[in-house]
C-alpha positions in Angstrom: 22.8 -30.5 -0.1 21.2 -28.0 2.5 23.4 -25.5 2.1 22.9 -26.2 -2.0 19.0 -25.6 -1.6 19.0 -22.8 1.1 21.7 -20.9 -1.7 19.1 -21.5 -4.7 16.4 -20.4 -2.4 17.8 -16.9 -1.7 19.2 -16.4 -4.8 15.6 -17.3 -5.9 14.4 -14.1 -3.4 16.6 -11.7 -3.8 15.7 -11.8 -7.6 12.3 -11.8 -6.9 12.6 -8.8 -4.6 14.5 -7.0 -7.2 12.1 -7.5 -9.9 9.2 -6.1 -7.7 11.0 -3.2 -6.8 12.1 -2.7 -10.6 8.6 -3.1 -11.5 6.8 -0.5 -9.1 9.4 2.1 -9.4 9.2 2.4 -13.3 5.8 3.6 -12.6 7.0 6.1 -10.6 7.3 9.9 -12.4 7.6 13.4 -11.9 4.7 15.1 -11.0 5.8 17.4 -13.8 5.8 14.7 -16.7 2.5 13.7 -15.3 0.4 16.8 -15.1 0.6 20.1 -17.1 -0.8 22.1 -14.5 -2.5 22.5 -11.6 -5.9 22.1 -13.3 -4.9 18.4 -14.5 -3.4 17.2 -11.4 -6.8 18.4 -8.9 -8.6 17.0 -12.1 -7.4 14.1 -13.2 -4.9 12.6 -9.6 -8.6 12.0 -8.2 -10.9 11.1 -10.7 -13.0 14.2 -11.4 -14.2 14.6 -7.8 -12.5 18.2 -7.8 -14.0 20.1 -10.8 -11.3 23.5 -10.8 -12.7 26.7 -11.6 -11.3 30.5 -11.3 -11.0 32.1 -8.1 -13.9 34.9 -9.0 -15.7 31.9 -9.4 -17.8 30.7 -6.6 -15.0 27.8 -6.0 -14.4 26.1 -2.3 -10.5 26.1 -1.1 -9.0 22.7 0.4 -7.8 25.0 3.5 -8.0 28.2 6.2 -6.8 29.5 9.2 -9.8 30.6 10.7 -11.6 27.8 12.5 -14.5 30.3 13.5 -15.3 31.6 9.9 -15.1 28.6 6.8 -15.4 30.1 4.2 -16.9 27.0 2.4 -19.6 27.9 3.9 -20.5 31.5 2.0 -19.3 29.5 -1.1 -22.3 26.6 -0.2 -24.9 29.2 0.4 -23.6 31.1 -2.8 -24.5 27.9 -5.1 -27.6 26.2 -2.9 -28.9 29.2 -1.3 -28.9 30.9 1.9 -30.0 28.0 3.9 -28.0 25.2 2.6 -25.3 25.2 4.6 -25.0 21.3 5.5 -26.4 20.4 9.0 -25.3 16.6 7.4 -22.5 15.0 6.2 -23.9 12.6 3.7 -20.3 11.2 2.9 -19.9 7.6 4.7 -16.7 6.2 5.5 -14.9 7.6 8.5 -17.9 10.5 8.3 -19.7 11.0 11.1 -23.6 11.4 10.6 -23.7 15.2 11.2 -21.2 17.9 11.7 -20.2 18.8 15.3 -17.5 20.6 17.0 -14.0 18.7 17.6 -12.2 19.0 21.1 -8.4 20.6 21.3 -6.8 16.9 19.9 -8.3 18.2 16.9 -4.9 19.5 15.7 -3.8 18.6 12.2 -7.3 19.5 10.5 -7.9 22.6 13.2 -9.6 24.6 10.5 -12.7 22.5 11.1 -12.7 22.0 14.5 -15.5 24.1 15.3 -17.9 21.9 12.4 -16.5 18.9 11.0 -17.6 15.8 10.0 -14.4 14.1 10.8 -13.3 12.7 14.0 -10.3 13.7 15.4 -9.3 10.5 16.0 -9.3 9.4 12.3 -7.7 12.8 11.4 -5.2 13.0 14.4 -1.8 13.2 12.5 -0.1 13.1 9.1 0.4 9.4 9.4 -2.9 8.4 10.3 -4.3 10.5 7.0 -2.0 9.0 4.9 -2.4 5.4 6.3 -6.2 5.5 7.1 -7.5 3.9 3.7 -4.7 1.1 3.9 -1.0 0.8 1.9 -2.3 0.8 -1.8 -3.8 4.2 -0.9 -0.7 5.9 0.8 0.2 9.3 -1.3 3.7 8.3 -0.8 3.8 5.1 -2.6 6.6 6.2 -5.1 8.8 7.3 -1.5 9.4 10.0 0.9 7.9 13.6 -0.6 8.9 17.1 -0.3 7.6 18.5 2.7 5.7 21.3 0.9 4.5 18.6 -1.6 3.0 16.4 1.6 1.2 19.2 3.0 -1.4 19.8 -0.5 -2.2 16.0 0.1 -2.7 16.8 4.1 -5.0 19.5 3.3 -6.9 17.8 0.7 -7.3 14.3 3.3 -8.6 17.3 5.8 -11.4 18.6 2.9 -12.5 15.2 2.2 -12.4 14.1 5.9 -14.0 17.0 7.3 -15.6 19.5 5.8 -19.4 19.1 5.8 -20.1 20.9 1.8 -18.4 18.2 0.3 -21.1 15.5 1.1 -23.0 18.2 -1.3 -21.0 16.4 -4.1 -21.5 13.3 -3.1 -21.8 11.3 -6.6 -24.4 8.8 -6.5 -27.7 9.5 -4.0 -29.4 7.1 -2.3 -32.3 7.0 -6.1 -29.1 5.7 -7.4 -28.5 2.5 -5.2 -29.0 0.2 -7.4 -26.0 1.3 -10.1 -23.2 -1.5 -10.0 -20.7 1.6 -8.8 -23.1 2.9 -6.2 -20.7 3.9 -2.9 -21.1 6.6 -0.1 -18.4 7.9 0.0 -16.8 9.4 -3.6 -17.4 13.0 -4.7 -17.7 14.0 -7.9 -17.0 17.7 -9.3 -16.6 19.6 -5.9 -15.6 23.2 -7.3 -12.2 24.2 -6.2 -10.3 27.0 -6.7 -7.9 27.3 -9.3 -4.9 29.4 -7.3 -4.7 26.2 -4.6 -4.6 23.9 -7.6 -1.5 25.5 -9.1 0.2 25.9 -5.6 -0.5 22.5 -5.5 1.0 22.0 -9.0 4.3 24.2 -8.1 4.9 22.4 -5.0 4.8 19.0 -6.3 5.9 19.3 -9.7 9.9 17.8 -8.7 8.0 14.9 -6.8 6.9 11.5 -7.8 3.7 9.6 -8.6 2.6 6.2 -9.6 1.0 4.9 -12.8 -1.1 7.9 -15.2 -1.8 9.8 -11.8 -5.2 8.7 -11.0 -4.9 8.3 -7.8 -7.4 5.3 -7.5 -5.7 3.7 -10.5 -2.4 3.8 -8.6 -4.3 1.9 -6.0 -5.2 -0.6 -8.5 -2.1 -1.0 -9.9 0.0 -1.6 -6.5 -2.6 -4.4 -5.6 -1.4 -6.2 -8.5 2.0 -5.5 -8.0 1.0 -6.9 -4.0 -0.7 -9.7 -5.7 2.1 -10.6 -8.0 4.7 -10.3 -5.7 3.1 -12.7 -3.5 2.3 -15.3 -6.4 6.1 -15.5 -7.3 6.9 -15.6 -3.4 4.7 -18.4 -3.2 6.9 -20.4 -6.2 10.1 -19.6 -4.9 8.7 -21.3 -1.1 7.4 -23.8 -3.1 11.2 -24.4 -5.1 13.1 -23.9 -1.6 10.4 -26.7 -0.1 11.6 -28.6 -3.5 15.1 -28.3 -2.8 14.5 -29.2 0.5 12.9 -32.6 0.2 15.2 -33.2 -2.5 17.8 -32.8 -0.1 16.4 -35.0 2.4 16.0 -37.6 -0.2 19.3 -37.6 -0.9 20.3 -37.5 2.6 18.1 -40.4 3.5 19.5 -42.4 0.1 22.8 -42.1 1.0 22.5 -43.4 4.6 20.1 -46.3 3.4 23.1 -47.3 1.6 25.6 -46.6 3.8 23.2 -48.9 6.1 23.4 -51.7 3.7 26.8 -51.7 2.7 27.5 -51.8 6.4 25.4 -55.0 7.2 26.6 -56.8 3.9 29.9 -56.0 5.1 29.0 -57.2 8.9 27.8 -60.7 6.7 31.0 -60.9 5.0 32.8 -60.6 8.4 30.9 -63.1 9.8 30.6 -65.5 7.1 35.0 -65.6 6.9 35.0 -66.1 10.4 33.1 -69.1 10.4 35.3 -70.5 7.7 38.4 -70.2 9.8 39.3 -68.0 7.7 38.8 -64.2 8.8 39.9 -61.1 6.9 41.3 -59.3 10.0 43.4 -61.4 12.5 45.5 -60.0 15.6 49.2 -58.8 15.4 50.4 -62.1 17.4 48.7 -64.4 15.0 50.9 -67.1 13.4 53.6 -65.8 16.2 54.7 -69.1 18.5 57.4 -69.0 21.4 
């Protein structure tokens, strides 16, 4: 009866693990059947915090090479004036409170080491960027990507971590606190050039992503796949703890019966022997010399 239960009970799993799986990888497409360009994809994957605009535009870029010259900055003071170059970082998550210069660890986001708002702790490899914000928010959700596809999301989790402009598009202020989406820490229409938006788009477009492609969405959507993943693990523990008791039931029936039967039988025994009369007698019974 054990081995009866325990075989429901993994049959049980196994179909549950399938249908999971089934479930979250049919929202899994191309980048290209998502997106038509590199416009929709900065645009739409993250919820219209990236605004994209031509290059001639005054447009910030997602990376550099130069940690001594950002050019985010001339692109700040181009839009807010000559002195507006952030001595804050207004975002709040990881953020820290005001820009400052990042030691030699700082190796993964090094265009901002010289001014960042991030900590190179929180920014200190690929892994840690992708995992900081917890499993729903990994980029890689729909498995491994290309290696040149990765590197777009690296360099946008280094903008967003690090670069002290962006907290000039913060999207709600602190006059706003009282709006039921108020947060610190999303951005909303941060200018960015169009040419990194189409690399972005070309590098990605054989890859795979989750749901519509808002990237927040996704989220959403693989905390209800979490959520109903665990519900139906919790009713097949609840059938294999059925099974289970059943099986002890069963177990326990048979050897209250067996029990029985034996003492009755003990009874009978006893009751033919006091008769003179019992059911089992020696070989050398009845046998006289």
């Amino acid at each position: 009866m054990r081995l009866i239960a325990t075989s429901k009970s993994a049959l049980a799993a196994a179909l549950l693990s399938a249908s999971s799986a089934t479930a979250w990888e049919e929202s899994c497409t191309q980048f290209k059947d998502i997106y038509t360009d590199g416009t929709e994809l900065c645009e739409k994957m993250w919820a219209n915090s990236f605004e994209v605009v031509d290059d001639a535009s005054r447009a910030y870029t997602m990376w550099f090479f130069n940690e001594n010259d950002n050019p985010n900055d001339f692109v700040t003071r181009e839009l807010f004036g000559e002195n507006k170059v952030p001595d804050m970082c207004h975002l709040k998550y990881y953020h820290k409170d005001v820009p400052s210069p990042e030691g030699d660890e700082m190796t993964e986001c090094h265009p901002w080491k010289n001014n960042a708002c991030c900590d190179s702790s929180t920014v200190q490899s690929v892994a840690k960027l992708n995992e900081g914000y917890g499993e729903g928010y990994k980029w890689d959700r729909c498995g491994p990507m290309s290696q040149a596809c990765e590197r777009f999301f690296v360099m946008e989790a280094c903008l967003y971590e690090c670069e002290p402009s962006a907290g000039l598009f913060r999207k709600f202020d602190e006059s706003e606190a009282l709006d039921p989406d108020y947060n610190e820490w999303q951005l909303h229409k941060m200018p960015i050039q169009k040419s990194f938006c189409d690399s972005w788009y070309t590098a990605c477009k054989n890859d795979y992503f989750c749901g519509d492609g808002d990237f927040f969405a996704c989220q959403a959507d693989w905390e209800a796949t979490q959520a109903l993943a665990a519900e139906r693990g919790a009713a097949v523990q609840e059938e294999k703890e059925k099974n289970e008791l059943t099986g002890l039931i069963v177990g326990l029936s048979v050897a209250g019966a067996l029990a029985v039967f034996g003492l009755g039988f003990a009874g009978y025994l006893y009751h033919r022997e006091k008769q003179g009369n019992p059911v089992f007698t020696s070989a050398d019974a009845g046998v006289t010399t």
